[in-house]
Structures are given as C-alpha cells and as structure tokens.
N, CA and C atoms of all chains as a GROMACS GRO file, in nm:
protein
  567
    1UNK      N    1   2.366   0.415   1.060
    1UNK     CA    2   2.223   0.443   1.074
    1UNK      C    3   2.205   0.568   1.159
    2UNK      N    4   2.280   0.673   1.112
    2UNK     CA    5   2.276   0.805   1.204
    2UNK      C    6   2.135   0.888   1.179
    3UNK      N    7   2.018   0.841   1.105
    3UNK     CA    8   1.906   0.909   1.053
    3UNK      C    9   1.823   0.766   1.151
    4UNK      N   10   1.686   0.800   1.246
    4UNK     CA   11   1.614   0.719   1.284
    4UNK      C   12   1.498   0.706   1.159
    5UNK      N   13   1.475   0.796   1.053
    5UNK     CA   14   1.424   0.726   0.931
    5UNK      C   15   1.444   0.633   0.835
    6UNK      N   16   1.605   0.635   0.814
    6UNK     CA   17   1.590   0.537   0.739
    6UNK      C   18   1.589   0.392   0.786
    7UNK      N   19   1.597   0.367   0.927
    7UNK     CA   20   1.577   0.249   1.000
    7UNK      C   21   1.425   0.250   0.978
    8UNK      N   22   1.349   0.348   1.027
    8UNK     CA   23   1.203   0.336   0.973
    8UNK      C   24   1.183   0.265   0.834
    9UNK      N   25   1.229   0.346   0.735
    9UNK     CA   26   1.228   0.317   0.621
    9UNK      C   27   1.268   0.126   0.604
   10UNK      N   28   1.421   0.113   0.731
   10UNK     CA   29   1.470  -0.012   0.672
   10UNK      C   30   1.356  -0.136   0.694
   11UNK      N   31   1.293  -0.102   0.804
   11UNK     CA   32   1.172  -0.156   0.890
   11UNK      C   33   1.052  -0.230   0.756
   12UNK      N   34   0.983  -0.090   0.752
   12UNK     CA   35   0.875  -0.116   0.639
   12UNK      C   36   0.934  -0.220   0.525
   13UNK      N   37   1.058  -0.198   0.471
   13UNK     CA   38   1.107  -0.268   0.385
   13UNK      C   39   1.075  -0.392   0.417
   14UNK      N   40   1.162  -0.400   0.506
   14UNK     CA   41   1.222  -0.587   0.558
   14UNK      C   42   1.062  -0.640   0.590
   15UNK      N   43   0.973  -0.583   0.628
   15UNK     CA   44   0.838  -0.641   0.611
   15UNK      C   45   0.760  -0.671   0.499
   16UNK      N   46   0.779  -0.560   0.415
   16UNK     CA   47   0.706  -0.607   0.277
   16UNK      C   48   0.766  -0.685   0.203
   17UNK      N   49   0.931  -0.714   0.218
   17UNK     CA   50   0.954  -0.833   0.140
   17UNK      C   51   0.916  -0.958   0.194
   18UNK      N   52   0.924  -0.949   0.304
   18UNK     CA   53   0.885  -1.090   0.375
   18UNK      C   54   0.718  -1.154   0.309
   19UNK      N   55   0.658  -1.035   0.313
   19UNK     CA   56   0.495  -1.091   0.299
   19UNK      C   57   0.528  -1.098   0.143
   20UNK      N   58   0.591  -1.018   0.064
   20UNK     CA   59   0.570  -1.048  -0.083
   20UNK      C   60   0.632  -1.169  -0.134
   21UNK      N   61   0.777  -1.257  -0.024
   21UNK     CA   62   0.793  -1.398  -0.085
   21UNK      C   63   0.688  -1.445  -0.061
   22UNK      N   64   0.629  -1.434   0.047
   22UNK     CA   65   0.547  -1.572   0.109
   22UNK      C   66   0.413  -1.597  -0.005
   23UNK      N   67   0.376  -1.462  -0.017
   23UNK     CA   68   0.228  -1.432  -0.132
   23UNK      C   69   0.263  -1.475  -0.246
   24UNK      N   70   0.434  -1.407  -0.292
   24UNK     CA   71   0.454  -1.438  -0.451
   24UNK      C   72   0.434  -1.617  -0.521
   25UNK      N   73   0.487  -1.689  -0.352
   25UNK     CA   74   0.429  -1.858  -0.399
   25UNK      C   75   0.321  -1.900  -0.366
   26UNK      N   76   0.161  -1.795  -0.337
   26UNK     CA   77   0.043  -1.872  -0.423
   26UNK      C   78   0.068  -1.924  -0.519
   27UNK      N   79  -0.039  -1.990  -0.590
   27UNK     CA   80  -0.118  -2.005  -0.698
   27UNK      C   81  -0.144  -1.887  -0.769
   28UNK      N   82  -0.272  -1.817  -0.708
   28UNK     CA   83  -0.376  -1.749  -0.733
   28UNK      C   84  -0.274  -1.634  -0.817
   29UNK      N   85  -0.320  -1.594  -0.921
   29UNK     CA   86  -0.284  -1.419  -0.981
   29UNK      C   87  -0.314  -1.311  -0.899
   30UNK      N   88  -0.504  -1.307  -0.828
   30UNK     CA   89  -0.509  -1.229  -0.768
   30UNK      C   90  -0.407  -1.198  -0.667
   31UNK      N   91  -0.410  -1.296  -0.579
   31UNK     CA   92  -0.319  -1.299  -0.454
   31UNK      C   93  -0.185  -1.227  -0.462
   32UNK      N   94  -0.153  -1.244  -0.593
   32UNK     CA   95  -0.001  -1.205  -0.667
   32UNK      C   96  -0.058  -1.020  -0.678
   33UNK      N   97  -0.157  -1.027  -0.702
   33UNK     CA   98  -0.195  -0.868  -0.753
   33UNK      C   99  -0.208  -0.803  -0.607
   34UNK      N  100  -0.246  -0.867  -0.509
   34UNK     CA  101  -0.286  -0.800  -0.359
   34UNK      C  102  -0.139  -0.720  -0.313
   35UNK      N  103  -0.021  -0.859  -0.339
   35UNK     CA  104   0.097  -0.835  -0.260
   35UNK      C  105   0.204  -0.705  -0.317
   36UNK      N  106   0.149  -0.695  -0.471
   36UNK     CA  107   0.170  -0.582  -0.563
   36UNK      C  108   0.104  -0.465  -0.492
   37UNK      N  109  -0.025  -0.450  -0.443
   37UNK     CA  110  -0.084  -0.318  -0.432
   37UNK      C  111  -0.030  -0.283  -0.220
   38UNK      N  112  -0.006  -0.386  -0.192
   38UNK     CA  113   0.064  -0.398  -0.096
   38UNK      C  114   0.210  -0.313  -0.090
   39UNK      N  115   0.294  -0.337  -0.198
   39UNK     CA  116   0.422  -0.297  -0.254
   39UNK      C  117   0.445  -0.191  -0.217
   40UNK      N  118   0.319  -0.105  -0.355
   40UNK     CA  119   0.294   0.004  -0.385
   40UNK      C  120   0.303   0.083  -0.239
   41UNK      N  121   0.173   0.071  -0.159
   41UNK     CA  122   0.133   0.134  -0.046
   41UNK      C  123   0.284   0.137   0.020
   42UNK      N  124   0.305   0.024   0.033
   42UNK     CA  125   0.438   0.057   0.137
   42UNK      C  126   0.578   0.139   0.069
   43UNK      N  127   0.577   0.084  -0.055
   43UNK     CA  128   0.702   0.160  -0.135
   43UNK      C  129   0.650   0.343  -0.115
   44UNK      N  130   0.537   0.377  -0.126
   44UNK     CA  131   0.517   0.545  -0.106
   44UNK      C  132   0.589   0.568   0.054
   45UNK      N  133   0.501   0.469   0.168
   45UNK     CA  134   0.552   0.532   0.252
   45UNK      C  135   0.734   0.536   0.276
   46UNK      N  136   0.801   0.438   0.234
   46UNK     CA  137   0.903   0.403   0.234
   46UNK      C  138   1.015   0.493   0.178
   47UNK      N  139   0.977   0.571   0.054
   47UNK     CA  140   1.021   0.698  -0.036
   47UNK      C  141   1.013   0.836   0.035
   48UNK      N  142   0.905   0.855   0.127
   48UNK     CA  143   0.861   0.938   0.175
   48UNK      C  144   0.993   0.960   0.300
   49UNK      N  145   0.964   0.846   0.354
   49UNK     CA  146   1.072   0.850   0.491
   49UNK      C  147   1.178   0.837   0.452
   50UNK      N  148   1.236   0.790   0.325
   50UNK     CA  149   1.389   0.816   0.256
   50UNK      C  150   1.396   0.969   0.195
   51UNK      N  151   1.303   1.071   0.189
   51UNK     CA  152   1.287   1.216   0.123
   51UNK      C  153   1.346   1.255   0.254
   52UNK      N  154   1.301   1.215   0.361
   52UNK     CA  155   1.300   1.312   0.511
   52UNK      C  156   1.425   1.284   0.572
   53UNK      N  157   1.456   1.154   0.574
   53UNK     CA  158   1.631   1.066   0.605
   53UNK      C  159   1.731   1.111   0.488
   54UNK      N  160   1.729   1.139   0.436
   54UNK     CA  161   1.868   1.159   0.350
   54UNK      C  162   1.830   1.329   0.297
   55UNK      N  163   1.746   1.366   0.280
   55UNK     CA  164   1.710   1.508   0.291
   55UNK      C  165   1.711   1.540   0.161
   56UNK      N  166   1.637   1.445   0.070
   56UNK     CA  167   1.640   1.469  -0.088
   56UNK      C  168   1.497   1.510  -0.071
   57UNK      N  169   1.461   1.605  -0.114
   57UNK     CA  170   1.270   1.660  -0.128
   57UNK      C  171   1.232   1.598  -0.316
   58UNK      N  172   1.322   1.569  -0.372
   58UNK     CA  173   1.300   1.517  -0.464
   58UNK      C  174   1.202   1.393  -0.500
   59UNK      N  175   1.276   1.299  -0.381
   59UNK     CA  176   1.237   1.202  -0.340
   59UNK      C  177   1.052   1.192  -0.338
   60UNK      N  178   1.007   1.280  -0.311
   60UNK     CA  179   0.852   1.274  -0.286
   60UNK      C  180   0.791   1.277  -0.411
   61UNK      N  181   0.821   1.383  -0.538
   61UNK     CA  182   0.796   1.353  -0.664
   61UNK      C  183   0.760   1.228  -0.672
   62UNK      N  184   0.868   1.146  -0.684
   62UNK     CA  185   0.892   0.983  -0.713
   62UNK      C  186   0.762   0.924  -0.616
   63UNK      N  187   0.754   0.928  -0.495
   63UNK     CA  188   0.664   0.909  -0.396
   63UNK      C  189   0.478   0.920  -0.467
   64UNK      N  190   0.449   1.040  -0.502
   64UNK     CA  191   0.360   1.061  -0.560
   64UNK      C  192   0.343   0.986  -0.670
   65UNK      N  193   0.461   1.007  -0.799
   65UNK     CA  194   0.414   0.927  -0.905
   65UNK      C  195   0.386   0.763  -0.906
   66UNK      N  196   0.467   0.670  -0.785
   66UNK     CA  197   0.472   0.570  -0.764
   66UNK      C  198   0.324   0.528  -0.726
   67UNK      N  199   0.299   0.634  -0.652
   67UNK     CA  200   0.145   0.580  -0.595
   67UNK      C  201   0.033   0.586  -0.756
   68UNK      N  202   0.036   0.677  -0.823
   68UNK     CA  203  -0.062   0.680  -0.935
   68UNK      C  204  -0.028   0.538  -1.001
   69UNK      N  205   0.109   0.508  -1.018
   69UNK     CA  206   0.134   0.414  -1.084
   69UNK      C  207   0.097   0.272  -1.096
   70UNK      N  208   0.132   0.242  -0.936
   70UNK     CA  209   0.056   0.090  -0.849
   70UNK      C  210  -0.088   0.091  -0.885
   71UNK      N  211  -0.183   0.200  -0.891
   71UNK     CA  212  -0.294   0.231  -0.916
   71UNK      C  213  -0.317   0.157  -1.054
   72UNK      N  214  -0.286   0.212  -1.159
   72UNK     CA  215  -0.257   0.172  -1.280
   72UNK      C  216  -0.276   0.046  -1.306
   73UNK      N  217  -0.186  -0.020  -1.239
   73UNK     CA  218  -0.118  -0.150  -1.235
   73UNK      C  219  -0.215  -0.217  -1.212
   74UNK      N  220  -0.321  -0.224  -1.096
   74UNK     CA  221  -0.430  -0.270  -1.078
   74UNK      C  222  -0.521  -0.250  -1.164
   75UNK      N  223  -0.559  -0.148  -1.223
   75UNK     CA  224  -0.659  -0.110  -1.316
   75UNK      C  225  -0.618  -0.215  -1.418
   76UNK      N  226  -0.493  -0.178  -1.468
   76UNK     CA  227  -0.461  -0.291  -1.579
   76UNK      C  228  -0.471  -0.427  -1.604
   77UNK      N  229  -0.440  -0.489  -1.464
   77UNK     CA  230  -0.473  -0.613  -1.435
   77UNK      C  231  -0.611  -0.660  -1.444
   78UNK      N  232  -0.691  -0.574  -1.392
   78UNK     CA  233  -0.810  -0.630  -1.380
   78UNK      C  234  -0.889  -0.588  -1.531
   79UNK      N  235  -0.841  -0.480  -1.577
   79UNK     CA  236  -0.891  -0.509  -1.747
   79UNK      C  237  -0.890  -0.606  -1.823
   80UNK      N  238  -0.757  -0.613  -1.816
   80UNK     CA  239  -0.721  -0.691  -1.946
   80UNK      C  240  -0.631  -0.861  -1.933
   81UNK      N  241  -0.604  -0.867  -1.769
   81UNK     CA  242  -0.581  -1.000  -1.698
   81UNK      C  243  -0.631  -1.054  -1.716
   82UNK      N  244  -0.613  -1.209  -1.707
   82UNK     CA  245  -0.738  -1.325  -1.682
   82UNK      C  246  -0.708  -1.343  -1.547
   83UNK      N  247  -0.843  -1.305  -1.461
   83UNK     CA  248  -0.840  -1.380  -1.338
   83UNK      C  249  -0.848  -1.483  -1.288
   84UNK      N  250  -0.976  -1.563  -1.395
   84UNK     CA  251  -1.000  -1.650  -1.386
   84UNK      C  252  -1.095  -1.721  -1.517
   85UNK      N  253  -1.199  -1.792  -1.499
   85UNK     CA  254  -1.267  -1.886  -1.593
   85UNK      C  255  -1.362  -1.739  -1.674
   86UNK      N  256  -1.386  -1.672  -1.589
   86UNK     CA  257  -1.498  -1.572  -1.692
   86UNK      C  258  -1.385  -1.470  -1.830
   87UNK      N  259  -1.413  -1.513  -1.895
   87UNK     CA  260  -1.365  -1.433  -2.055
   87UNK      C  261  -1.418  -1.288  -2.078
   88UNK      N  262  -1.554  -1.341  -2.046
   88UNK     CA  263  -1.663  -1.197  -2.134
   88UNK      C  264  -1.655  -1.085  -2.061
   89UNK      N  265  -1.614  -1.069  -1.955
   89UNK     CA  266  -1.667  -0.978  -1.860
   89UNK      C  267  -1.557  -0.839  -1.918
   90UNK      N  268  -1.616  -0.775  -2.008
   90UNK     CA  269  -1.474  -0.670  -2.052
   90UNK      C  270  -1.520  -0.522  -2.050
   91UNK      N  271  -1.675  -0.548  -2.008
   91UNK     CA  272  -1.726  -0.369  -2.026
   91UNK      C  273  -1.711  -0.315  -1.864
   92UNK      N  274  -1.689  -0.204  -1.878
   92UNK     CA  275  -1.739  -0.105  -1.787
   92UNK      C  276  -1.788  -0.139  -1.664
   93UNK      N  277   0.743   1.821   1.908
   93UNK     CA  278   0.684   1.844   1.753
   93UNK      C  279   0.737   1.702   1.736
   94UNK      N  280   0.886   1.768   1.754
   94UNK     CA  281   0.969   1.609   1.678
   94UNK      C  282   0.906   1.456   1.754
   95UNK      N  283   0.884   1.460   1.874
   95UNK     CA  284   0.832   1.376   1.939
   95UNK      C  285   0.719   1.293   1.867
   96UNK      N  286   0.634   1.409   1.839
   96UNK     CA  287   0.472   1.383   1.855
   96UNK      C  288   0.502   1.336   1.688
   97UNK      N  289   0.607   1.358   1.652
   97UNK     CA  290   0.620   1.347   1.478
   97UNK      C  291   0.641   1.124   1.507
   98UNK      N  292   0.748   1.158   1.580
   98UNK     CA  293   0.797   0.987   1.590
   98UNK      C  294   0.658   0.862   1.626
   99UNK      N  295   0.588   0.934   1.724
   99UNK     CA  296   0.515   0.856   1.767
   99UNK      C  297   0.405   0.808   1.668
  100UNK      N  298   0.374   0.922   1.602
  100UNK     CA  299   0.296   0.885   1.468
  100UNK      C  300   0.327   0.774   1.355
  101UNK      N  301   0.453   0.807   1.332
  101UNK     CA  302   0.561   0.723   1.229
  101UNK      C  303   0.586   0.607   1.279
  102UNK      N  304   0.605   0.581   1.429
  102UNK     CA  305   0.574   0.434   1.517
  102UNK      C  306   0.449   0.346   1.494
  103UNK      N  307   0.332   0.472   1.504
  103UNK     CA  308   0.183   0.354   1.458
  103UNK      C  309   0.160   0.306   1.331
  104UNK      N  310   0.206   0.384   1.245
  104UNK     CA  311   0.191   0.387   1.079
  104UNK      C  312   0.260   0.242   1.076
  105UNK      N  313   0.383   0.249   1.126
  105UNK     CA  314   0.484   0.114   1.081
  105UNK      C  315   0.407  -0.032   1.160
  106UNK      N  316   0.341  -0.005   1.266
  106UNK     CA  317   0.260  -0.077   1.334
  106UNK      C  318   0.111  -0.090   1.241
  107UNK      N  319   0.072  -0.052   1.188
  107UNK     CA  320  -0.025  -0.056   1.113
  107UNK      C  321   0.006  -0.138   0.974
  108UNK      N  322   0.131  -0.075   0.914
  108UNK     CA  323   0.169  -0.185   0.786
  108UNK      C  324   0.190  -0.325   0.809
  109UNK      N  325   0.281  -0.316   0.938
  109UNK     CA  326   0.324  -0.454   0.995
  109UNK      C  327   0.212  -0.552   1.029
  110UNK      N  328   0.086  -0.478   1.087
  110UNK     CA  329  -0.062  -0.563   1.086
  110UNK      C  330  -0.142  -0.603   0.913
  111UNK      N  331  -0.125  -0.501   0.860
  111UNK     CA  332  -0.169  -0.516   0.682
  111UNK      C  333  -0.081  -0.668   0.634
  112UNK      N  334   0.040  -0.603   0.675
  112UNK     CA  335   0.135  -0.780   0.613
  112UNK      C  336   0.099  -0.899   0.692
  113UNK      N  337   0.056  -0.893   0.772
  113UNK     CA  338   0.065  -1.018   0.890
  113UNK      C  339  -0.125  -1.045   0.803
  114UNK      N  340  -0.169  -0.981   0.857
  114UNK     CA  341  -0.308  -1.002   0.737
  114UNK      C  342  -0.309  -1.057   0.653
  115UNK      N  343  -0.204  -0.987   0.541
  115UNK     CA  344  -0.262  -1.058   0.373
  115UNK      C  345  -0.194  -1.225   0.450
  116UNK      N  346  -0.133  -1.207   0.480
  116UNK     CA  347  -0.059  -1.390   0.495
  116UNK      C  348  -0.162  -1.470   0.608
  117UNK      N  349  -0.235  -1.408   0.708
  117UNK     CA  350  -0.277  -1.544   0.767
  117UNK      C  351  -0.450  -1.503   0.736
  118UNK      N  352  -0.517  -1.380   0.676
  118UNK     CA  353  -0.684  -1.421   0.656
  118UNK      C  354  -0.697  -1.541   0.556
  119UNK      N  355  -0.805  -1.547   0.594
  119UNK     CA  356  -0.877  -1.685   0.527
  119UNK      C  357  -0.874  -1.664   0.364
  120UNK      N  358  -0.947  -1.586   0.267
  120UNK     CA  359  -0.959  -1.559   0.183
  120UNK      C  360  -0.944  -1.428   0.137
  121UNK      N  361  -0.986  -1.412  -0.015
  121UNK     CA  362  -0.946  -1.257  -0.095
  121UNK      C  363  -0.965  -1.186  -0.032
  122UNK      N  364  -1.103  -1.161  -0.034
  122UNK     CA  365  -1.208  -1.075   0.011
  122UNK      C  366  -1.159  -1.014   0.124
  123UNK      N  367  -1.158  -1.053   0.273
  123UNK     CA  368  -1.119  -1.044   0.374
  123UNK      C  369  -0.939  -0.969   0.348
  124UNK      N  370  -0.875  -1.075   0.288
  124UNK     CA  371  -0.697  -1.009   0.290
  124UNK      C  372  -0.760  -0.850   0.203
  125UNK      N  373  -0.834  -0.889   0.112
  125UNK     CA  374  -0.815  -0.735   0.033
  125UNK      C  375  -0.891  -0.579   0.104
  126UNK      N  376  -0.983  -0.670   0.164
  126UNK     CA  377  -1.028  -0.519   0.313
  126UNK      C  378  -0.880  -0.518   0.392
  127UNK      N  379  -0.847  -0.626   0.449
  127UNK     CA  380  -0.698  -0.572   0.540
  127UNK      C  381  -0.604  -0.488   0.485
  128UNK      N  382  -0.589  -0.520   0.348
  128UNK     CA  383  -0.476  -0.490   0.280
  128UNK      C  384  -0.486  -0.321   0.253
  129UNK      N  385  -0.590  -0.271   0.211
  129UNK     CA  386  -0.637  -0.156   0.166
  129UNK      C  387  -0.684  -0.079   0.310
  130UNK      N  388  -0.748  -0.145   0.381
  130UNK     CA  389  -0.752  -0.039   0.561
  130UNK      C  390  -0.625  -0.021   0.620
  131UNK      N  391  -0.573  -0.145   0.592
  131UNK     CA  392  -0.442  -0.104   0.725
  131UNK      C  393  -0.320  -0.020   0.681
  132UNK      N  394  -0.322  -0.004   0.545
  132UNK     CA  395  -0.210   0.008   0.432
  132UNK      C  396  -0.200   0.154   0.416
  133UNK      N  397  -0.395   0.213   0.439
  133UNK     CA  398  -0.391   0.321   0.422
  133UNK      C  399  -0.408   0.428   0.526
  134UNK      N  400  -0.428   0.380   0.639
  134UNK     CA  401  -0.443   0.412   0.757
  134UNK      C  402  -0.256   0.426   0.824
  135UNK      N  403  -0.201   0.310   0.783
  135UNK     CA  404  -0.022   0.331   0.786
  135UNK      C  405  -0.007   0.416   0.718
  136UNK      N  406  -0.034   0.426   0.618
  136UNK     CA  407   0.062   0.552   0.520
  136UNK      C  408  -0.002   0.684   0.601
  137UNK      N  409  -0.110   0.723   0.625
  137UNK     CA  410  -0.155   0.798   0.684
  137UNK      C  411  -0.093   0.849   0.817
  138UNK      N  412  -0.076   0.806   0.930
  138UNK     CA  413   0.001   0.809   1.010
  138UNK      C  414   0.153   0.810   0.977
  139UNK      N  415   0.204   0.740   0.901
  139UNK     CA  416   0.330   0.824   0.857
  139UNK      C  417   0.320   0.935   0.779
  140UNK      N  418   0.274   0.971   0.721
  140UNK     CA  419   0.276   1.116   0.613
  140UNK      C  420   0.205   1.154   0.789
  141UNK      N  421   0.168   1.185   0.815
  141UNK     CA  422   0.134   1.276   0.963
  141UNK      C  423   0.212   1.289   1.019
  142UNK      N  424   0.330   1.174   1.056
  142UNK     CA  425   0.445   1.214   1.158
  142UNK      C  426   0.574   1.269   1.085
  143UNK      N  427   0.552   1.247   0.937
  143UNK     CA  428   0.637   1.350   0.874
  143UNK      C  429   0.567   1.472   0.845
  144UNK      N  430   0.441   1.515   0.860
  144UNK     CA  431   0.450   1.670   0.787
  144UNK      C  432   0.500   1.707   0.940
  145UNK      N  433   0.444   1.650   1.057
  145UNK     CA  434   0.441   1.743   1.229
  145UNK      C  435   0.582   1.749   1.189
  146UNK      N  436   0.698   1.702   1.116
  146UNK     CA  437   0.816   1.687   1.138
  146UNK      C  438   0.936   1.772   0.938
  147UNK      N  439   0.838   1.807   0.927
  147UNK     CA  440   0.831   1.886   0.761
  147UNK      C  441   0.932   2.022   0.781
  148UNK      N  442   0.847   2.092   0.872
  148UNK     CA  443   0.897   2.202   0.896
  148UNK      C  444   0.877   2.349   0.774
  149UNK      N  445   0.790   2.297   0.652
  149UNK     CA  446   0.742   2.414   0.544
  149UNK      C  447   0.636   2.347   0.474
  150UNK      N  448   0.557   2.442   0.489
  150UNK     CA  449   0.424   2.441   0.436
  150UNK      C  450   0.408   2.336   0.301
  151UNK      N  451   0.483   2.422   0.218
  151UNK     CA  452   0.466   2.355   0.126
  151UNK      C  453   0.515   2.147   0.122
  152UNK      N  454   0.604   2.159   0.165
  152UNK     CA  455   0.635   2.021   0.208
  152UNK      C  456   0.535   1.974   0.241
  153UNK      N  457   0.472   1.998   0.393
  153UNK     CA  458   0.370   1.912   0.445
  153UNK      C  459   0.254   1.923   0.363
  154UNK      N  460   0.182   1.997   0.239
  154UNK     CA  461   0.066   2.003   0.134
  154UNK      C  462   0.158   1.891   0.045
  155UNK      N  463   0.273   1.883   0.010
  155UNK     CA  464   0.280   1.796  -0.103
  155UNK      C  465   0.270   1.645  -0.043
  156UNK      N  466   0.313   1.620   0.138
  156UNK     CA  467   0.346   1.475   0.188
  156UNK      C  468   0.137   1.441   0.222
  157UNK      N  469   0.056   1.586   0.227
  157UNK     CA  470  -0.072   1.537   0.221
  157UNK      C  471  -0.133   1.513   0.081
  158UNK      N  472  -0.108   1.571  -0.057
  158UNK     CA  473  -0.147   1.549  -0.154
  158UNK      C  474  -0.094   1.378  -0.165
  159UNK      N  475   0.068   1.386  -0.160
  159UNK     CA  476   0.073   1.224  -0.183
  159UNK      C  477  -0.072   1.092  -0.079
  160UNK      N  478  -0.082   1.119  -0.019
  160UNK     CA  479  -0.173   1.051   0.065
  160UNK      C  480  -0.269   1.044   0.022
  161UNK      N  481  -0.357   1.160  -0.011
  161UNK     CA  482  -0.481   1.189  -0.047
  161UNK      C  483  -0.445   1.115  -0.182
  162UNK      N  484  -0.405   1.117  -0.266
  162UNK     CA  485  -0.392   1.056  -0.399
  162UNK      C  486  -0.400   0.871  -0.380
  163UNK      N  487  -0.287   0.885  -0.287
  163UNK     CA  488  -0.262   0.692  -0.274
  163UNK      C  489  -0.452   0.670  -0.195
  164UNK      N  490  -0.452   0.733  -0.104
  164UNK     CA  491  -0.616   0.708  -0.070
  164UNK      C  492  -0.698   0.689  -0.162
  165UNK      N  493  -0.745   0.779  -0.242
  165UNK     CA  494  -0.810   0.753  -0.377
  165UNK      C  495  -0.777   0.629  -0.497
  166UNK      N  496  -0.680   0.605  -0.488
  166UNK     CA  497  -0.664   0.515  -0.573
  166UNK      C  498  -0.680   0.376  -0.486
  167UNK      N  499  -0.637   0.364  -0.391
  167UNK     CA  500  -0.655   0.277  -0.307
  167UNK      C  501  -0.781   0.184  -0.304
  168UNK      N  502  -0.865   0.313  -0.283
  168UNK     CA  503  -1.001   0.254  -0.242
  168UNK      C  504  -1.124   0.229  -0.378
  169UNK      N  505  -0.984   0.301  -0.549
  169UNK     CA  506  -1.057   0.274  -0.638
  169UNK      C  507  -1.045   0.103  -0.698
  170UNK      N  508  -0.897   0.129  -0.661
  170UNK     CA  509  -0.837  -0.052  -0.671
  170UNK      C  510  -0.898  -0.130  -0.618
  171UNK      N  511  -0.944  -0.131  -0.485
  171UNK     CA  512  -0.964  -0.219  -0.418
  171UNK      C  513  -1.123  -0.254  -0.458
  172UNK      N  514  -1.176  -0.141  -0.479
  172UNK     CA  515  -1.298  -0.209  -0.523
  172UNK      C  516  -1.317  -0.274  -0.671
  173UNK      N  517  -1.214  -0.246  -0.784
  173UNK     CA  518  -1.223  -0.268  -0.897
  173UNK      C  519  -1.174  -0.462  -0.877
  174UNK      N  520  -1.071  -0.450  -0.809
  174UNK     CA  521  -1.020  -0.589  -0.774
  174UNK      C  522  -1.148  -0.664  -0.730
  175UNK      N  523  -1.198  -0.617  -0.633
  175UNK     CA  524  -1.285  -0.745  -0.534
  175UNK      C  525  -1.424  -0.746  -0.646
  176UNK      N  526  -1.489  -0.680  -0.722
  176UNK     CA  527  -1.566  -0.661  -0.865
  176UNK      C  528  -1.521  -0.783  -0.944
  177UNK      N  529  -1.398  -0.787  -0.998
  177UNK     CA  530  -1.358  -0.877  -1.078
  177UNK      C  531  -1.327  -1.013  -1.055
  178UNK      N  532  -1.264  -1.009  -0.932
  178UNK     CA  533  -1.248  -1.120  -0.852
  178UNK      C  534  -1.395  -1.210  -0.858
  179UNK      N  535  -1.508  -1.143  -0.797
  179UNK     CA  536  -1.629  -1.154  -0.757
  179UNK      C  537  -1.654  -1.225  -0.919
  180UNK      N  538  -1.640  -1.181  -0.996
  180UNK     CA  539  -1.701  -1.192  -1.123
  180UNK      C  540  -1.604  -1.334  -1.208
  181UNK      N  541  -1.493  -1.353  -1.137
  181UNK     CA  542  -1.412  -1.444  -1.211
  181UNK      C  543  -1.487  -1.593  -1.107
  182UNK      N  544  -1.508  -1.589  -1.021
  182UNK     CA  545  -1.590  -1.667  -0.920
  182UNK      C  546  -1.478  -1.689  -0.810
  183UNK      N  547  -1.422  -1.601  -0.753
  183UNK     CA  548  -1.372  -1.623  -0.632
  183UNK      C  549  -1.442  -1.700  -0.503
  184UNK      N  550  -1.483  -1.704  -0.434
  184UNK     CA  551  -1.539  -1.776  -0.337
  184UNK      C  552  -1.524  -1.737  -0.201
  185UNK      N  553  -1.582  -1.727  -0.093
  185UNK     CA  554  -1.478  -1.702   0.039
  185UNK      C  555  -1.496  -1.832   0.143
  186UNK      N  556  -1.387  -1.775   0.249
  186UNK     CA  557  -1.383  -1.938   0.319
  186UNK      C  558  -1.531  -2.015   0.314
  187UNK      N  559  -1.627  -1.932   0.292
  187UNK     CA  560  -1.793  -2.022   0.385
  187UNK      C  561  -1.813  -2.074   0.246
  188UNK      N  562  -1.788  -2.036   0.094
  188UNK     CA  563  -1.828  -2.138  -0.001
  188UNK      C  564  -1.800  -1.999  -0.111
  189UNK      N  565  -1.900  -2.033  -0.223
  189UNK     CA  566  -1.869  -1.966  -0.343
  189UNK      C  567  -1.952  -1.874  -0.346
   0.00000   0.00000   0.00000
C-alpha cells in the first residue's frame, strides 16, 4: 500500500459493500435501486482515486462514463420497472 | 497543496461513510433517498477537490470537475425521478402513506 490513494480508494470500497449486502436483503426493489445509485456515486469516486494511485489518467474516462451510466440505470428502472401496485403510470 | 489536497479527500470519505450509515439506519425511502443523493454528492465533491488541488494540469483538474458536474446532474435528476415514482407506486413514509 505504497500509494495513500488506493487505501482511500480501499476505504470507500469496503464501505459500499458493506451497505450494499445489508440493502441488497430488503424486500423492497426500490431500496435495491437506492444501494445501486449509491454504487454508482461511490464507484466514480473510487475510479477517480485509482486514476491518481496507480497513475493511469485513463482511468477517469471510465470514471465519467460510469457516472452517465448509473444515471441510466435509474432512468430505466423507473420507466419500465414495476415498483409497485400502480401499472398505468408510463407517460412523461 | 498536497496537504490541503488530503484533507479534502479525508471529508469526502467521511461524507460517503455518513451516506452509507444513512441508507441503512433512516426510517424510510424518502428520507434514505435525500441522504443518499446529499451526502454522496457532496463526498464525491470533496474528493474530486482534493484530487484536482493534487492534479497538477489543467486539463486533468477540468476533466476530474466535468466528471462531478455530470454525476451532480444526474444525481439530482435520479433522485427526483425515483422519489416521483416511488411517490406514485404508493410508497409511504414512517408517519403513514
């Protein structure tokens, strides 16, 4: 661990998995969708501080596209998911 | 620089670490999904800050603020599209429906 980022990096990690078992055994879908946009947020910063620790600038590309992506992911969910009992709700 | 870079990257990780401790002990959606989206983005924020003070070229620190500014925007488009639908599927919060 000769880089104090990627301990940063190891940090953020070992936290978001922790909260994503605990969330992944709701019930709820949403709840499942929170710990996802959760992911996301932390996986950017996490890429970011692995670009700066291992000294790949590449790395941030990935960083950027990851974030549009999680984005997505939510949009998608909430389109075309069932959240719950309402069906109709599909416009705009 | 490098200093003032760490100390930043210290609150950010302190800020996610409050976002996670959030989604797991608030009461309901509503509430975890404001934590989740303030603290998440306010962390990433403070880290992309203690890495550009710590970038060292321009261009670097515009691309570690574009990433931010982007996850911000989407952030706060998610979060409202979620708590909309949620709202609409009949979520409820702790005080009733």
């Amino acid at each position: 661990m000769d880089d104090p980022h990627l301990f940063a990096a190891l940090v953020l990690l070992a936290a978001v998995t922790a909260g994503l078992i605990v969330v992944l055994r709701r019930p709820s879908r949403v709840e499942r969708l929170l710990a996802l946009q959760l992911l996301g947020t932390t996986t950017v910063a996490v890429v970011l501080l692995l670009a700066h620790g291992l000294a790949l600038p590449g790395l941030r590309n990935l960083a950027l596209v990851l974030g549009l992506l999680s984005s997505i992911v939510g949009v998608a969910f909430v389109r075309y998911g069932k959240l719950g009992s309402d069906r109709k709700r599909r416009g705009p | 620089m490098d200093f003032l870079g760490w100390l930043f990257i210290s609150f950010g990780i302190a800020f996610f670490l409050s976002g996670t401790v959030a989604l797991l002990r608030f009461p309901d959606l509503y509430t975890r999904l404001h934590a989740l989206t303030k603290a998440d983005n306010v962390g990433l924020g403070l880290v992309v800050t203690g890495l550009v003070l710590q970038a060292g070229s321009i261009s670097v620190a515009l691309k570690l603020l574009l990433v931010w500014f982007l996850v911000m925007l989407a952030s706060a488009g998610v979060s409202h599209l979620i708590a909309r639908a949620a709202l609409a599927a009949g979520y409820g919060t702790e005080h009733g429906p």
